[in-house]
Backbone as CSV, one residue per row, in Angstrom:
resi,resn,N_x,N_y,N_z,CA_x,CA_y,CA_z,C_x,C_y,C_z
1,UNK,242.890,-1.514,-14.402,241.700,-2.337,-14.593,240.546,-1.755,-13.773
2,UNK,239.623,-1.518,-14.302,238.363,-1.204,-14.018,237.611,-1.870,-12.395
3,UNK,236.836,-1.759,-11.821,235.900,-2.986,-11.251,234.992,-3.315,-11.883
4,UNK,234.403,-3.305,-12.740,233.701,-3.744,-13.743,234.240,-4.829,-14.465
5,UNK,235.696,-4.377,-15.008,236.181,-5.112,-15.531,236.993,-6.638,-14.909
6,UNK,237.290,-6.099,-13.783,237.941,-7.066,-12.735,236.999,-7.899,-12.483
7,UNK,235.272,-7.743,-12.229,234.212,-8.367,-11.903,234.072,-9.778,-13.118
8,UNK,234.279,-8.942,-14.161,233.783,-9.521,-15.301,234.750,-10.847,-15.119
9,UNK,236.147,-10.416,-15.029,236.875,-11.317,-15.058,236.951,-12.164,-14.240
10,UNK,237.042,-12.068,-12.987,236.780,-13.367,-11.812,235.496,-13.636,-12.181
11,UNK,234.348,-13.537,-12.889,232.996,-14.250,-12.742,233.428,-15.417,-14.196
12,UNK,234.339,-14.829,-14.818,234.958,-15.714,-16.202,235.859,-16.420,-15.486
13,UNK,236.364,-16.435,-14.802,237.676,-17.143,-14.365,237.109,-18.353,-13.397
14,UNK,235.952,-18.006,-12.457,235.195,-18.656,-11.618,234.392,-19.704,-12.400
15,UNK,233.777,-19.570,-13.769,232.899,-20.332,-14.232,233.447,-21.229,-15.459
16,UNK,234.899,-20.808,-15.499,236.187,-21.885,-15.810,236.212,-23.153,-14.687
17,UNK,236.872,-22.491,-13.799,236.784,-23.581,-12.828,235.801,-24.273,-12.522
18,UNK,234.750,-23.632,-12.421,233.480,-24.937,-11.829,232.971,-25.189,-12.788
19,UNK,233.161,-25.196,-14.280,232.766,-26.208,-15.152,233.380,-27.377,-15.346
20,UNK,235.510,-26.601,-15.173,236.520,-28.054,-15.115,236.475,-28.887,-13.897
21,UNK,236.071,-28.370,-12.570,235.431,-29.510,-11.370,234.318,-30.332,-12.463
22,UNK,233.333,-29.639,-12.255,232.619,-30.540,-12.558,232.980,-31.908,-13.868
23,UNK,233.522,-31.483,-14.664,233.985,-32.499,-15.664,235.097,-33.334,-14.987
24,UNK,235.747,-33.015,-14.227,237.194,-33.419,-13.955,237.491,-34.755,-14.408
25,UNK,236.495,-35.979,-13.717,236.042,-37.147,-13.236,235.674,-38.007,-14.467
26,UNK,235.364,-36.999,-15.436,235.188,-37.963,-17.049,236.355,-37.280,-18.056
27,UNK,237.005,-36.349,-17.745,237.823,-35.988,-18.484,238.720,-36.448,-19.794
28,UNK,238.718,-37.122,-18.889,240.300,-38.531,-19.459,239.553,-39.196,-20.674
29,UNK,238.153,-39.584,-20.428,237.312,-40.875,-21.270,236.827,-40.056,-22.504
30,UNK,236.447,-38.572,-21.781,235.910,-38.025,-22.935,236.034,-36.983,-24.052
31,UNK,237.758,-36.389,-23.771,238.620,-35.971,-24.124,239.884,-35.919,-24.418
32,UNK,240.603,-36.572,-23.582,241.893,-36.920,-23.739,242.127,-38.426,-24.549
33,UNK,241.681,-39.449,-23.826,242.100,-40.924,-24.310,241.446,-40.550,-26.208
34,UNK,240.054,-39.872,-26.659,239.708,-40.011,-27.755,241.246,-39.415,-28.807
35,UNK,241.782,-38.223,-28.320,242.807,-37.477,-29.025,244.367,-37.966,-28.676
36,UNK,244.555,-38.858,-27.804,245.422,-38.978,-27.445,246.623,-39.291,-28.834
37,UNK,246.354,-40.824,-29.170,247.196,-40.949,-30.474,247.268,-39.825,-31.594
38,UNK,246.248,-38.893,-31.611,246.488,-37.417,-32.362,247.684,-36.552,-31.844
39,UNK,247.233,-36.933,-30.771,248.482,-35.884,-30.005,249.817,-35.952,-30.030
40,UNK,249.514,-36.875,-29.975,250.955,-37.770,-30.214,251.510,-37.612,-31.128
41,UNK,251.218,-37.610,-32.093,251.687,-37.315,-33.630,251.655,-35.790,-34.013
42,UNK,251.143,-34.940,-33.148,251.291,-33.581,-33.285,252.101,-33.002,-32.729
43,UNK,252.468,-33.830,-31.397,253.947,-33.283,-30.693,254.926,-33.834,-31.006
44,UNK,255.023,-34.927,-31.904,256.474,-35.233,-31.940,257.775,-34.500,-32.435
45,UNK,256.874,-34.262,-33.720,257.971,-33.035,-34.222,258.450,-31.869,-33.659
46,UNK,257.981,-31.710,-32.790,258.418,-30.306,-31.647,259.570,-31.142,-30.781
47,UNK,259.173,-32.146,-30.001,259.560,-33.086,-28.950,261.447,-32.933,-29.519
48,UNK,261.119,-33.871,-31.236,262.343,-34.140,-31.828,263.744,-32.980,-31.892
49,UNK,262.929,-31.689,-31.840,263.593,-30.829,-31.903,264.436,-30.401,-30.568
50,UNK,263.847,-30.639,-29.480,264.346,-30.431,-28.426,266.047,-31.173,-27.998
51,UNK,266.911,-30.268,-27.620,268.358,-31.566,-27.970,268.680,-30.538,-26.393
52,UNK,268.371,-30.671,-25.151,268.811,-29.953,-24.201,268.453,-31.055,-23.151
53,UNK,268.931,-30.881,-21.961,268.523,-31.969,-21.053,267.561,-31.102,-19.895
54,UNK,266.363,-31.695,-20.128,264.943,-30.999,-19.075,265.321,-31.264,-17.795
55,UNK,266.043,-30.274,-16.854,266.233,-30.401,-15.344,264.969,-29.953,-14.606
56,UNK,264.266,-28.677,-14.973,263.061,-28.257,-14.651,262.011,-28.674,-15.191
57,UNK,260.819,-29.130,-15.339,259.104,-28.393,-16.254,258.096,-28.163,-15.443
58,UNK,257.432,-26.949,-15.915,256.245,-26.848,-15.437,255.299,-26.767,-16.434
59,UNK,254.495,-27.014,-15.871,253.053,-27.351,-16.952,251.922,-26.402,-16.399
60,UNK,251.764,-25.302,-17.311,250.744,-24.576,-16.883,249.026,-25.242,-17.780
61,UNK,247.991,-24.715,-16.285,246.960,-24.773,-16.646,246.879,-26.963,-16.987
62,UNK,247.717,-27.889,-16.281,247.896,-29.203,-16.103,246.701,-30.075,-17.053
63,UNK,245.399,-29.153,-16.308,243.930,-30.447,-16.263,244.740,-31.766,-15.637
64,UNK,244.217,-32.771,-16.122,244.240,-34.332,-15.445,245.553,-34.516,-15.282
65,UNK,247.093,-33.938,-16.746,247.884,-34.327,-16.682,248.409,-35.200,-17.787
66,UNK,248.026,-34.910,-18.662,248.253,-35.180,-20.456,249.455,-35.211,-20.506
67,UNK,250.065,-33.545,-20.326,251.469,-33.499,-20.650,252.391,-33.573,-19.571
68,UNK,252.006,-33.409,-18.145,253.281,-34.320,-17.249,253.509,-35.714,-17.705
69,UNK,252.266,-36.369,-17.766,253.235,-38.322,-18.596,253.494,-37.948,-20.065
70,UNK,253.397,-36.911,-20.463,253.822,-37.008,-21.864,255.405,-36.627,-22.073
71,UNK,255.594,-35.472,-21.452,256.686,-34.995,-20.538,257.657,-35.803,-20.086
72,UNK,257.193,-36.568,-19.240,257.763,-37.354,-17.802,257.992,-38.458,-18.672
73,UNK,257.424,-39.276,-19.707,257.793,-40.434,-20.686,259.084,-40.159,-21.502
74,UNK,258.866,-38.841,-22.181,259.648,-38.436,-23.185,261.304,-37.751,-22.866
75,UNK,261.534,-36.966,-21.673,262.581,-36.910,-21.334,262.579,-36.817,-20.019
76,UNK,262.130,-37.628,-19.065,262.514,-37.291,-18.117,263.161,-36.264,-16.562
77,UNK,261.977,-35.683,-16.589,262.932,-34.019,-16.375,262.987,-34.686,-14.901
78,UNK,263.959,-34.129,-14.180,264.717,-34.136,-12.727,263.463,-33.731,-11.729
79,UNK,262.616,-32.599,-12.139,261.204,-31.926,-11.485,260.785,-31.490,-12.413
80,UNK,259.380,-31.591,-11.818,257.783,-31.381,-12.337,257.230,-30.258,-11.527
81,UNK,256.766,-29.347,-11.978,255.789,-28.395,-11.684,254.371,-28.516,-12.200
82,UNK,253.464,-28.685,-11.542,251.577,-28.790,-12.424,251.097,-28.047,-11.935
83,UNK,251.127,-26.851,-12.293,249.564,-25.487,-12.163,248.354,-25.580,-12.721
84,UNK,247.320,-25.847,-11.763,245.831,-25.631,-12.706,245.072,-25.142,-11.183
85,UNK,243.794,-24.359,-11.849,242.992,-23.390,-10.872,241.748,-24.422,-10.261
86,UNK,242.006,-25.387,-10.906,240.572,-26.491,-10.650,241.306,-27.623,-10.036
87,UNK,240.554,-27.536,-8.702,241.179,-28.401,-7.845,240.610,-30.045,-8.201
88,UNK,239.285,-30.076,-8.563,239.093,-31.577,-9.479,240.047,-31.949,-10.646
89,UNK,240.708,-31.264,-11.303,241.329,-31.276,-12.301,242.641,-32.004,-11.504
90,UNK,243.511,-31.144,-10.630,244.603,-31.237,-10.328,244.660,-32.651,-9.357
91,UNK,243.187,-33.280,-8.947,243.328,-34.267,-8.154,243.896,-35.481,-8.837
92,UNK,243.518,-35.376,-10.245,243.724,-36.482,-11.338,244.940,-36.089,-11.573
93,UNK,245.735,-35.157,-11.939,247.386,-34.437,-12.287,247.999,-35.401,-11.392
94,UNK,247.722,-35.165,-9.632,248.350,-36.237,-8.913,248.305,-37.363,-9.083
95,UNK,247.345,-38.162,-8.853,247.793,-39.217,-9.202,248.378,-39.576,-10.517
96,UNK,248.181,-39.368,-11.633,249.354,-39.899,-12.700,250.254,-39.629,-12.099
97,UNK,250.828,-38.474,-11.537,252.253,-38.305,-11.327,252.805,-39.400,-10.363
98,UNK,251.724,-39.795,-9.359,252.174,-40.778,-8.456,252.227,-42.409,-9.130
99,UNK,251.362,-42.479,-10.176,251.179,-43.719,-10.690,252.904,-43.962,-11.665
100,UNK,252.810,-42.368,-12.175,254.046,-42.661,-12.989,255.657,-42.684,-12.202
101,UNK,255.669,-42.368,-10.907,256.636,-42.401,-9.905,257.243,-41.337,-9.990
102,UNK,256.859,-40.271,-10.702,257.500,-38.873,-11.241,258.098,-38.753,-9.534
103,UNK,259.252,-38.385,-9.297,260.203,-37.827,-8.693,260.274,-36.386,-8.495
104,UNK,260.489,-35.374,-7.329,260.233,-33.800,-6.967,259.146,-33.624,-7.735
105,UNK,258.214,-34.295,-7.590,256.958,-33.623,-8.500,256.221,-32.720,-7.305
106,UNK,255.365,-31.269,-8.229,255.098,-29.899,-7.070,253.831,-29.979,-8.045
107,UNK,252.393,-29.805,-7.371,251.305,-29.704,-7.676,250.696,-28.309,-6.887
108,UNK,250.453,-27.464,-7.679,249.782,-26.367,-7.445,248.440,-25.159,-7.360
109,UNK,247.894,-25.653,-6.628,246.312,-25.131,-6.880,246.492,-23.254,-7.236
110,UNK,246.154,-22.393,-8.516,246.176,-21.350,-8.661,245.569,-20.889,-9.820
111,UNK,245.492,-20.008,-9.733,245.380,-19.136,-11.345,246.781,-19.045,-11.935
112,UNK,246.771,-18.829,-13.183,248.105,-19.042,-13.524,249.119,-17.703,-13.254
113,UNK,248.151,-16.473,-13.379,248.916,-15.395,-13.065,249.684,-14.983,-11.571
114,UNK,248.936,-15.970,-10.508,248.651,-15.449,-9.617,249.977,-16.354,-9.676
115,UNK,250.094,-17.648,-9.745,251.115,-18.287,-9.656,252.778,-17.465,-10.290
116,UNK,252.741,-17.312,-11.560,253.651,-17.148,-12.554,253.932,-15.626,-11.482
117,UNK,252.915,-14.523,-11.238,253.421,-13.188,-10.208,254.452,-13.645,-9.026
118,UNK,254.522,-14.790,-8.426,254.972,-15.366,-7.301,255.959,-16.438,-7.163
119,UNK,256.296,-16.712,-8.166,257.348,-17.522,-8.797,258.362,-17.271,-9.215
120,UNK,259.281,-17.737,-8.550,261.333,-17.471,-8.514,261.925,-18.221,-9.130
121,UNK,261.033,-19.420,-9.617,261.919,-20.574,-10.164,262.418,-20.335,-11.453
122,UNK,263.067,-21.134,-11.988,263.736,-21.026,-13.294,263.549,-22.752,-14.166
123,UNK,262.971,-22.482,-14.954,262.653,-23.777,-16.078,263.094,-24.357,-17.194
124,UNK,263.506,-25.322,-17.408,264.164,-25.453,-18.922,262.751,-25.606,-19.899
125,UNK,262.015,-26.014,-19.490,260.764,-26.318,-20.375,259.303,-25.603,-19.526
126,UNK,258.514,-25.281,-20.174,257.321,-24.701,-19.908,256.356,-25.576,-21.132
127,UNK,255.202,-25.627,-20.643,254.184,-26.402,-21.403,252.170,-25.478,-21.029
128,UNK,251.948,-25.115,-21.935,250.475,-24.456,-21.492,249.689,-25.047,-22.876
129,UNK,249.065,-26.314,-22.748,248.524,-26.449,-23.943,247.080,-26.770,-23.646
130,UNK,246.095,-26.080,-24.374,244.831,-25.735,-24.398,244.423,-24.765,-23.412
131,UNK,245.404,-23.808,-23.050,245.387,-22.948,-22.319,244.949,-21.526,-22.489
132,UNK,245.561,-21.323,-23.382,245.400,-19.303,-23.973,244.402,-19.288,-24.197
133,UNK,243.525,-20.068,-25.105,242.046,-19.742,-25.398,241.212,-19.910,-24.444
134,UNK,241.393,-20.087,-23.096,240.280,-19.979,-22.050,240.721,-18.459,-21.491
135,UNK,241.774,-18.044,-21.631,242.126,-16.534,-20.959,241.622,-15.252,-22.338
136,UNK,241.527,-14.130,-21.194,240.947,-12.997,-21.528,242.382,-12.352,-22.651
137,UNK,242.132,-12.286,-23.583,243.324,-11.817,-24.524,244.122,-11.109,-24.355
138,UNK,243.794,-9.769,-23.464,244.461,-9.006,-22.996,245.225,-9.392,-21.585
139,UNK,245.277,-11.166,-21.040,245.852,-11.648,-20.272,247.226,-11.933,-20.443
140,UNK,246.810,-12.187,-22.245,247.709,-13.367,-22.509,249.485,-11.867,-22.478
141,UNK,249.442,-11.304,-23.503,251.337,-10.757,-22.836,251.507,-10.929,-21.532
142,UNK,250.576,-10.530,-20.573,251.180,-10.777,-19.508,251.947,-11.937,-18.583
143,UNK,250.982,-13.063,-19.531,251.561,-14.671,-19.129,252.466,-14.910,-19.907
144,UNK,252.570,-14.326,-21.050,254.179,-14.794,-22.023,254.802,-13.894,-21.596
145,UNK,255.286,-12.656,-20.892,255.807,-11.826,-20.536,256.794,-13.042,-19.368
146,UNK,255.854,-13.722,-18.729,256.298,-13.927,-17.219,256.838,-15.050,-17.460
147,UNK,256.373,-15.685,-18.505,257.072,-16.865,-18.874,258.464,-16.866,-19.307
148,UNK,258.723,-15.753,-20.158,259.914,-15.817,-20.548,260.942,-15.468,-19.519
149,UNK,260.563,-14.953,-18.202,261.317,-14.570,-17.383,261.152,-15.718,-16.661
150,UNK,261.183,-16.680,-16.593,260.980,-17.925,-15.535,262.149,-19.064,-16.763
151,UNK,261.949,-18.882,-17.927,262.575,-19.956,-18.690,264.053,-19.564,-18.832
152,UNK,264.988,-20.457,-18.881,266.274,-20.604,-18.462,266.632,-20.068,-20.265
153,UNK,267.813,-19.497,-20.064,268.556,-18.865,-21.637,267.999,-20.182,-22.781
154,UNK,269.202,-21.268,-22.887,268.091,-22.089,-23.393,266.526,-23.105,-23.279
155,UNK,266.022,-22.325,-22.588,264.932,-23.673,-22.048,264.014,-23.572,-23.362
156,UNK,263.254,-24.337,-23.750,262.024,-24.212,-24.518,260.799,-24.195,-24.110
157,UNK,259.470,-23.706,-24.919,258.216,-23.580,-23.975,257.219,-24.612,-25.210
158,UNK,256.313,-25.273,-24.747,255.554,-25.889,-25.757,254.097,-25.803,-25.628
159,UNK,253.667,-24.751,-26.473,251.798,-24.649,-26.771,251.171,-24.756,-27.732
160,UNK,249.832,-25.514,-27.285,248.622,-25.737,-28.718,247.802,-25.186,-27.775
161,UNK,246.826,-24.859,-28.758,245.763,-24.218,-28.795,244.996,-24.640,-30.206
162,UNK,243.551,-24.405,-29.992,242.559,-24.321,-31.590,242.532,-23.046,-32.162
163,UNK,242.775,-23.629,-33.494,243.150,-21.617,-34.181,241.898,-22.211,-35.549
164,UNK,241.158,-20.742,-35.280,239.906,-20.227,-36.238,240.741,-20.588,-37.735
165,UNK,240.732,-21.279,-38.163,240.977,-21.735,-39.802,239.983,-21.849,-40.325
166,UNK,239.402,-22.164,-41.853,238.365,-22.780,-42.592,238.450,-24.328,-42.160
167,UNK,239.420,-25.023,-42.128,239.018,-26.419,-41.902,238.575,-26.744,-40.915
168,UNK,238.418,-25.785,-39.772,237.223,-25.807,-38.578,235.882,-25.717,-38.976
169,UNK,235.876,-25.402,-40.090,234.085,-25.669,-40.731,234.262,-26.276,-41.591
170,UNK,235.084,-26.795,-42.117,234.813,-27.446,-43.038,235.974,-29.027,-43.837
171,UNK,235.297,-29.591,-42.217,236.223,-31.016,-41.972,236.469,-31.773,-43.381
172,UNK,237.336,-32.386,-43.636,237.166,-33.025,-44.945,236.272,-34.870,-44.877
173,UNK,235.847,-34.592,-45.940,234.815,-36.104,-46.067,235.113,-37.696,-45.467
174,UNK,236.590,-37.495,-45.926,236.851,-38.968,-45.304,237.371,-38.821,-43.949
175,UNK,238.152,-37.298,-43.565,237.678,-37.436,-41.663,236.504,-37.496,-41.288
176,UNK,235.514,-37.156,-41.815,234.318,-37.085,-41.059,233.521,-38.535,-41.102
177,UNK,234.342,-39.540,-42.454,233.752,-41.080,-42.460,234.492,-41.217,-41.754
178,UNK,236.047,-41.720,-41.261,236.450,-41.902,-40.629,236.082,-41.777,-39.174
179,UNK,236.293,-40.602,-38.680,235.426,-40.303,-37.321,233.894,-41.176,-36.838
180,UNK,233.266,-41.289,-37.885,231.879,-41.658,-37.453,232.001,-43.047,-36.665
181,UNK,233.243,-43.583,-37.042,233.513,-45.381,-36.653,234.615,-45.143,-35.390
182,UNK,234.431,-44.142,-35.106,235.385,-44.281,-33.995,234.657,-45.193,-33.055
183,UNK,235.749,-45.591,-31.805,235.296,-46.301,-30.771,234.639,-44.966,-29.561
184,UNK,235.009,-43.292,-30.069,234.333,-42.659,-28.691,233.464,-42.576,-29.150
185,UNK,233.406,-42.707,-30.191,231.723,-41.928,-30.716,230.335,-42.316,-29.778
186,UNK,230.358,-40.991,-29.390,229.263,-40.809,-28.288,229.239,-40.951,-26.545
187,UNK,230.494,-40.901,-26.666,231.198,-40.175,-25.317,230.930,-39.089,-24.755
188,UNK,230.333,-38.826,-23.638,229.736,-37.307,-22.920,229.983,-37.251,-22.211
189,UNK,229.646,-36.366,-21.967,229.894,-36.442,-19.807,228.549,-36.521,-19.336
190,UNK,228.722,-37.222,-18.335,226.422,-37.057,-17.499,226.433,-36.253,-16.678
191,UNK,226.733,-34.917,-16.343,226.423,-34.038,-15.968,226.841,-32.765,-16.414
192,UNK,225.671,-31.645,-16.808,225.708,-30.722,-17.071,226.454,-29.835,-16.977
193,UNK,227.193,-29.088,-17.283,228.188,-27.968,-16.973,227.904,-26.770,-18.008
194,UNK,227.916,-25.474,-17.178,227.952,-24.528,-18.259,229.228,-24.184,-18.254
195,UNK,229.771,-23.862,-20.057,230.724,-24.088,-20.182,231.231,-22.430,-20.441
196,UNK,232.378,-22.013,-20.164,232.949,-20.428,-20.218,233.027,-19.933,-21.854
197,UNK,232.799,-18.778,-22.098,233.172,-18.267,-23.239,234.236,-18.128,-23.812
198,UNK,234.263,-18.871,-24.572,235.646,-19.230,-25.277,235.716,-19.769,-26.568
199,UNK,236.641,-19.361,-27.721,236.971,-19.482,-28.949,238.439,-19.715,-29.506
200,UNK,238.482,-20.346,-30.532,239.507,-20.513,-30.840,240.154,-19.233,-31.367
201,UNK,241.960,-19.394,-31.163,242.308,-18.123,-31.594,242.251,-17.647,-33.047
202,UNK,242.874,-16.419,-33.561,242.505,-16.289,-34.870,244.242,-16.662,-34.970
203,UNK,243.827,-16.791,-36.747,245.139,-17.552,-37.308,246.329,-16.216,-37.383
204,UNK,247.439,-16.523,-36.841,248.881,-15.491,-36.791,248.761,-14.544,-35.461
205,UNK,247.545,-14.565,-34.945,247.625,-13.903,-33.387,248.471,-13.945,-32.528
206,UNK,248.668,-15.242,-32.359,249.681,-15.775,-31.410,250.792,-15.992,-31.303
207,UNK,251.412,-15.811,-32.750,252.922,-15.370,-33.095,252.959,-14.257,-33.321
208,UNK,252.054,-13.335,-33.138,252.559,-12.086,-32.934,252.831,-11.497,-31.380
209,UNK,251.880,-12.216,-30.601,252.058,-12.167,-29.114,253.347,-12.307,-28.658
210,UNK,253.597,-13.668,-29.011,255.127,-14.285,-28.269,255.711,-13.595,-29.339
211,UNK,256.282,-12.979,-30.803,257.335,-12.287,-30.908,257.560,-10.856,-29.805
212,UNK,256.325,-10.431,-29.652,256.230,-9.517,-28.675,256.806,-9.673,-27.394
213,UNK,256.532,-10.793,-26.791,257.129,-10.916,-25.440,258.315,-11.551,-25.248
214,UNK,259.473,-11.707,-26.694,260.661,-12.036,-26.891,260.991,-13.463,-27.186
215,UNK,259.948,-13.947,-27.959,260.236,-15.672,-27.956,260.324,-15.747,-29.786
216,UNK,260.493,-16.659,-30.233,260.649,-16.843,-31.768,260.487,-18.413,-31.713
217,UNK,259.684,-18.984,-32.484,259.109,-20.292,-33.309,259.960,-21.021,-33.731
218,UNK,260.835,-22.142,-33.324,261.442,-23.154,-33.915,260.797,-23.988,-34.570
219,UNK,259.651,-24.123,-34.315,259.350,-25.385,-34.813,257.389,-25.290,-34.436
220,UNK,256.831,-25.433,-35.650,255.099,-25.240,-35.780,254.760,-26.546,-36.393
221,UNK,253.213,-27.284,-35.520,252.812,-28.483,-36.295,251.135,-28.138,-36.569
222,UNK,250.659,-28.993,-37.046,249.103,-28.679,-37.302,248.578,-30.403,-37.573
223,UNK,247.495,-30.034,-36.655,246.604,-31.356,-36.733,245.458,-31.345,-36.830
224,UNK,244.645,-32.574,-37.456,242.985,-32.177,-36.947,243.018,-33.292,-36.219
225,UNK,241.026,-33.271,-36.040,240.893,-34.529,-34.453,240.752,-35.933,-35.205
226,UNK,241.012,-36.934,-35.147,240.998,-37.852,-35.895,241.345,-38.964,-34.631
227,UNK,240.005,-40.148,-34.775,240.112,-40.931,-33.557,240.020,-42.314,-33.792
228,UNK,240.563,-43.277,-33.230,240.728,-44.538,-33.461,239.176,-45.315,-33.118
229,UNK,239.587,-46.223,-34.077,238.118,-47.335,-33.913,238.492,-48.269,-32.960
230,UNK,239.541,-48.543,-32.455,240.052,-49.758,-31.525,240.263,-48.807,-30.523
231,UNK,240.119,-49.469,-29.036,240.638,-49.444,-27.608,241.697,-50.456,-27.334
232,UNK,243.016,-50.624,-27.305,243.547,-49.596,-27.956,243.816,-49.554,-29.163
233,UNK,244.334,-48.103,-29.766,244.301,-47.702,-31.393,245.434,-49.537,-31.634
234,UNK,244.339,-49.864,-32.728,245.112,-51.031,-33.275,246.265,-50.499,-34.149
235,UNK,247.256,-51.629,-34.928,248.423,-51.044,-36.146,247.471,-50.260,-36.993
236,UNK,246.448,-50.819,-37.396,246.014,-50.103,-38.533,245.627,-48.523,-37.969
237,UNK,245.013,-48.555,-36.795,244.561,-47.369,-36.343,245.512,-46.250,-36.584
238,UNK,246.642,-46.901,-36.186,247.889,-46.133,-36.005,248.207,-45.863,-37.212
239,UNK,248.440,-46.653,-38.270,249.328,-45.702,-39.906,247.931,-44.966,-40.408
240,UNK,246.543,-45.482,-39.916,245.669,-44.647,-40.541,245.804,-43.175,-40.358
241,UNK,245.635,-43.244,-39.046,245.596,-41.967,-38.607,246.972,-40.841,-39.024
242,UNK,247.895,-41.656,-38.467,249.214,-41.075,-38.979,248.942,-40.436,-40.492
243,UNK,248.409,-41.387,-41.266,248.568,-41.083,-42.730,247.708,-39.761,-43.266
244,UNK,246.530,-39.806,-42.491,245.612,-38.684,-42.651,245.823,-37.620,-42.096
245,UNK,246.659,-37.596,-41.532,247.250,-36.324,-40.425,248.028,-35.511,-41.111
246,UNK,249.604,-36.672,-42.143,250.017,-35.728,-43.108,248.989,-35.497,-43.907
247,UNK,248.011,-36.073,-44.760,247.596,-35.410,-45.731,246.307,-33.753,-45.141
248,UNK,245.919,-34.186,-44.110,244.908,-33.131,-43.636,245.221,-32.462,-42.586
249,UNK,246.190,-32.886,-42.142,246.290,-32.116,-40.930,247.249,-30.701,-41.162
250,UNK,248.066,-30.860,-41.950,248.619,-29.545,-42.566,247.996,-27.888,-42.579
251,UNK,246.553,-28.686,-42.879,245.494,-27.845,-43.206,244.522,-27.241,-41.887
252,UNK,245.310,-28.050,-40.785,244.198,-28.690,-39.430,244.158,-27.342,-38.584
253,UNK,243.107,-27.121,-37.719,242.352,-26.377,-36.508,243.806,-26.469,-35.387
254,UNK,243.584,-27.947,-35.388,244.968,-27.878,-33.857,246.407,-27.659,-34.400
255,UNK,246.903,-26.397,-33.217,248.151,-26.160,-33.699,249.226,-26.437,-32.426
256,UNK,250.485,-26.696,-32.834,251.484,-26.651,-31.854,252.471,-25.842,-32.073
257,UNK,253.584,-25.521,-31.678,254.134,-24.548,-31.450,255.536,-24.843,-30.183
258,UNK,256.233,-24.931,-30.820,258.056,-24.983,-29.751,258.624,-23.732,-29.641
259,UNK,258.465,-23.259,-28.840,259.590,-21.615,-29.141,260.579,-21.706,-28.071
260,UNK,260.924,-20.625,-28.255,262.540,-20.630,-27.302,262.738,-18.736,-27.127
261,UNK,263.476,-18.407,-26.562,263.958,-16.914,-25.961,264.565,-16.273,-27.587
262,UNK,263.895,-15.204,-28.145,264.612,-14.830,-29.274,265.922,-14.505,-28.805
């Protein structure tokens, strides 16, 4: 690596972090709680697949902590690991974990490489979701490289990311009526942040990565953003959304992804 290039990259890596400080504090209101019941319905089918008992997880790249209670609800793992480089971020990771009584829970202020270079442990589950697309592309083998050497023979790893499709431009009509009645609609954050350069990946990139670094795809879901009109999502909210998810989400921007050690 260059110094040029190394420059480039800590001034990208630096203006990650102090955009996710600065948001940290509205995070939850203005990103997570809107997608949450989406999410939900985008991980299950991965979740279902899982038939192993989670003694380890770590959760790379954490933010507030989405997927430790998503995690920590769904099977219970023995320990928790939460890596994220933004120490506003990781302040919120803690407390859920403390609110949720999570047990050996390990909170870790790092970059993820810097972490994953320095790390002996061994995991049944790994989790990095909305992660890869903030890293430099030519990062990413190196973090699935390290991953697969940290995950136990059977452990599984679980990532989404936004992948460059057409239905990223071109939402369909009744999500976009739908959406307009949501209850976030018009949720921001009040303070400014410049935000890092970053894009969604392109479509089949990323299964070519992880076949590369020895992992293989059990199990792929696809969603779009689709948000409830009730606080909380009422019944109806719930089969609505559900229902539009099979019909559009097939087609959808957000992807998930279960793999395991080829």
């Amino acid at each position: 690596m260059t110094n040029e290039t190394y420059k480039k990259d800590a001034e990208h890596s630096q203006l990650d972090i102090d955009y996710h400080d600065t948001i940290a504090n509205e995070y939850e209101a203005v990103v997570n709680e809107p997608r949450k019941l989406s999410n939900n319905i985008l991980f299950k089918p991965l979740f279902d697949r899982v038939n192993i008992k989670i003694d380890k997880f770590l959760d790379l790249g954490c933010g507030t902590g989405q997927m430790v209670e998503r995690i920590g609800n769904r099977f219970q793992p023995d320990e928790t690991w939460a890596v994220d480089h933004s120490e506003g971020m990781l302040a919120h990771c803690k407390r859920r974990a403390k609110a949720l009584n999570l047990s050996n829970f390990t909170a870790v202020q790092s970059d993820l490489m810097s972490f994953l270079d320095n790390c002996s442990e061994q995991f049944s589950m790994i989790s990095a979701v909305g992660v890869i697309h903030h890293l430099k592309p030519n990062h990413v083998p190196a973090l699935l490289n390290k991953c697969h050497q940290l995950l136990t023979d059977n452990g599984v790893m679980v990532l989404a990311e936004p992948v460059e499709v057409e239905a990223l431009y071109k939402i369909p009509n009744l999500v976009q009526k739908w959406n307009e009645k949501s209850a976030f609609k018009g949720r921001h954050y009040s303070q400014h942040a410049e935000e890092p350069d970053e894009h969604p990946l392109q479509e089949g990139w990323l299964e070519q990565q992880l076949a590369e670094a020895g992992f293989k795809v059990t199990q792929m879901n696809r969603g779009t953003e689709l948000f409830p009109h009730n606080t909380p999502p009422s019944a109806f909210d719930k089969l609505a959304i559900k229902l539009m998810q099979k019909v559009y989400g097939r087609k959808g921007f957000v992807v998930a992804w279960l793999i395991e050690k080829a």
